[in-house]
C-alpha positions in Angstrom: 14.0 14.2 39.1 16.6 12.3 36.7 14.5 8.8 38.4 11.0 10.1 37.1 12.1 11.8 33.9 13.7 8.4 33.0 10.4 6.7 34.1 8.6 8.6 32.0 10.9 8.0 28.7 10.5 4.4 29.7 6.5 4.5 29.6 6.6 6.2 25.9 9.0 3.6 24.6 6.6 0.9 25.5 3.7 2.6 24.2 4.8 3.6 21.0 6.3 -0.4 20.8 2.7 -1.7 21.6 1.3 0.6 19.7 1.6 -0.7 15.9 0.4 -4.3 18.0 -2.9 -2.8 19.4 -3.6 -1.6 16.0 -3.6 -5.1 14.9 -5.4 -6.8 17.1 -7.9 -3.6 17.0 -8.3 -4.3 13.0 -8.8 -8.1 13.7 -11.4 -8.1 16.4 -12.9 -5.0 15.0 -14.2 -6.3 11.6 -15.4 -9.6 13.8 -18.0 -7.5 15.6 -19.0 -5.8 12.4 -19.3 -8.9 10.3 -21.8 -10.2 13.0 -23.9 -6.8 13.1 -24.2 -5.6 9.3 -26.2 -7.4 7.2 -24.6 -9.6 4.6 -27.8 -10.6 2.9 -27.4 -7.3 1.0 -24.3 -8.3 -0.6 -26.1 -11.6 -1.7 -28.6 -9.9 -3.3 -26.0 -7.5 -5.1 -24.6 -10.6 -6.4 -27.4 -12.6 -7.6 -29.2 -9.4 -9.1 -29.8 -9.0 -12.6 -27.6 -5.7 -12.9 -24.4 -7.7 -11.1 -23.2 -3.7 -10.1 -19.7 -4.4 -9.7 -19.5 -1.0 -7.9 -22.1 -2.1 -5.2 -20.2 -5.1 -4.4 -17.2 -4.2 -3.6 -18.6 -1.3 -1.5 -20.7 -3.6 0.3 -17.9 -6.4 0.9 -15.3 -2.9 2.2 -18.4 -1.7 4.4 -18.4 -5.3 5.7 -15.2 -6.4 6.0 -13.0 -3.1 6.1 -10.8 -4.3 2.8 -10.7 -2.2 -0.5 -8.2 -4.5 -2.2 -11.0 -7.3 -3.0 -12.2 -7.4 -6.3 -16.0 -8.0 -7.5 -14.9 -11.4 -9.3 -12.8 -12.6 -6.5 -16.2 -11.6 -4.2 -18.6 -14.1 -6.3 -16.2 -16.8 -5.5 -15.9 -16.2 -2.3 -19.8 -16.2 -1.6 -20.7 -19.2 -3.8 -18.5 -21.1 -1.6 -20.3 -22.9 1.8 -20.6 -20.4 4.6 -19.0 -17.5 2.7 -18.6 -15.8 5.7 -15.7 -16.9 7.7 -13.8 -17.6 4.4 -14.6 -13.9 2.9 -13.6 -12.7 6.7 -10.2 -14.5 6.0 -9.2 -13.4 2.7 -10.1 -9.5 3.9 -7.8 -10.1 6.0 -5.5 -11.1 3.4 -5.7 -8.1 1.8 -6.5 -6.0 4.2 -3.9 -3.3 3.3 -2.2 -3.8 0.1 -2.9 -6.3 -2.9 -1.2 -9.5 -1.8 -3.0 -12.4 -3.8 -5.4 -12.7 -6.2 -8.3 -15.5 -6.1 -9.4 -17.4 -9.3 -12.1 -20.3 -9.9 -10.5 -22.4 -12.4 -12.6 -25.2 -13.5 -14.2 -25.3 -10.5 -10.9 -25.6 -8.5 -10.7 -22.6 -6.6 -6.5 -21.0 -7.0 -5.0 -18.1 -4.6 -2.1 -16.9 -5.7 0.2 -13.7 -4.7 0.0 -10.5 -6.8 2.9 -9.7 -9.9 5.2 -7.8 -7.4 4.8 -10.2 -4.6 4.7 -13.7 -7.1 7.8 -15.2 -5.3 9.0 -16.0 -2.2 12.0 -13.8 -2.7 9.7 -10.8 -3.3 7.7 -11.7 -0.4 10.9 -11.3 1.9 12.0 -8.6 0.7 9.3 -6.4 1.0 7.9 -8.3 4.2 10.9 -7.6 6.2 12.0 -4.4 4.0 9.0 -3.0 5.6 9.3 -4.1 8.8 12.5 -2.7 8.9 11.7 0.6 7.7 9.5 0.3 10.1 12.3 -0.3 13.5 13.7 3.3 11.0 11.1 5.1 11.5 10.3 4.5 14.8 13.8 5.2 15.9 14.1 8.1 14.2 10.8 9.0 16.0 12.5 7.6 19.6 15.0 10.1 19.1 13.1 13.3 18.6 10.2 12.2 21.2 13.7 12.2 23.9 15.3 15.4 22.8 11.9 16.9 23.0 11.3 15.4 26.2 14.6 16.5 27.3 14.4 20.0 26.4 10.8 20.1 27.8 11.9 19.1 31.7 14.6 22.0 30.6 11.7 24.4 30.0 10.4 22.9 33.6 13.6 23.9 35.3 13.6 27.2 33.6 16.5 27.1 31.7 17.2 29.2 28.7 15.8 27.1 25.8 13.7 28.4 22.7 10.1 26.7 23.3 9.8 26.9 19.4 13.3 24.0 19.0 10.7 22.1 21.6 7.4 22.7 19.3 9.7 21.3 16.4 11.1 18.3 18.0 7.5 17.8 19.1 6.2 18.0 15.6 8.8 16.0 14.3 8.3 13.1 16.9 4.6 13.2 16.1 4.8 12.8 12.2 7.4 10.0 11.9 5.3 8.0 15.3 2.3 8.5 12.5 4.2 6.9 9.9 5.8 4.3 11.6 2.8 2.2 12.2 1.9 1.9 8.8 5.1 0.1 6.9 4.9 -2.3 10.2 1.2 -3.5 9.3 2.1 -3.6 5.8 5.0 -6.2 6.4 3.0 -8.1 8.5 0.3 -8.6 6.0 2.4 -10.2 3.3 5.0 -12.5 5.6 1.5 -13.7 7.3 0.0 -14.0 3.9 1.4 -17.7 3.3 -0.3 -19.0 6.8 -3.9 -16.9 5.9 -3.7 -19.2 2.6 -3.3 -22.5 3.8 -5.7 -22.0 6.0 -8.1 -20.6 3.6 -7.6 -24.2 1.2 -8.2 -26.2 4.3 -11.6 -25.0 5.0 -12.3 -25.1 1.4 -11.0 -28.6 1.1 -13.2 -29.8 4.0 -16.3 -27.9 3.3 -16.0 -29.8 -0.3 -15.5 -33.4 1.3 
């Protein structure tokens, strides 16, 4: 019994490490397929219409790309660029869930550079690891509770005189923080890769302008 009921505490720890990773690769491969199925010649015509509906561009480049932190003027640059698409795939990704740079077209040079709280590299530690540390928090916090409530369930098994409502709250509790822990991780991640994402984004600008 104590073999399998450590086997078992084993297989949760491992999912609930993979879990934030999955997520990841989920949201990268995910908006791939989508990009290749939706049609982006909608978003053209958004832009080059008379109206330019800032609105209806920026709800078209979210439906396509799964970003709402891409603004209508840093769209236009994007799509006059040569083949808009992978480069408008790359900076979604960017900013795929907070704010981290903002694009600008000066002179015809095209500028990325990371948002007010994020501006220097000090920032950009801070709250890239901060995260990802309240991140190995809140999963702990959320190993703990998922054992005890584990624990007091294989009491409940064995019959032993333990109040199933302490092992509904454990439960709960284990639940919510695994929810939130998740989050802070793909937050983190998306500002310490940020620098990589914009080199990468001026090379293929620099080569498609050759």
């Amino acid at each position: 019994m104590l073999v399998s009921h450590f086997e078992f505490v084993i297989k949760i720890i491992g999912g609930m490490l993979t879990f934030p990773v999955i997520s990841f690769i989920f949201n990268f491969y995910y908006i791939r397929a989508k990009d290749r199925i939706i049609n982006v010649e909608k978003l053209s015509a958004a832009i080059k219409s008379d109206s330019k509906d800032c609105h209806l561009i920026e709800v078209l480049f979210r439906v396509i790309y799964k970003s709402r932190y891409v603004s209508a003027d840093e769209i236009k640059i994007l799509m006059a660029q040569k083949s808009p698409s992978r480069l408008s795939f790359l900076y979604a990704q960017l900013n795929k869930w907070l704010k981290v740079t903002e694009l600008n077209n000066k002179g015809g040079d095209i500028t990325i550079e990371f948002s007010h709280s994020l501006r220097t590299k000090k920032l950009q530690n801070l709250w890239g690891y901060g995260l990802l540390f309240s991140s190995v928090l809140i999963y702990a916090v959320s190993l703990y509770f998922g054992c005890k409530a584990i624990d007091l369930s294989f009491l409940v098994y064995n019959r032993s005189h333990v109040n199933p409502a302490d092992v509904f709250l454990y439960y709960s509790i284990f639940i919510s923080f695994f929810a939130l822990y998740n989050y802070p991780f793909l937050l983190g991640s998306c500002i310490l890769l940020a620098p990589l994402r914009i080199k990468i984004i001026h090379k293929i600008i620099s080569a498609r302008n050759d």
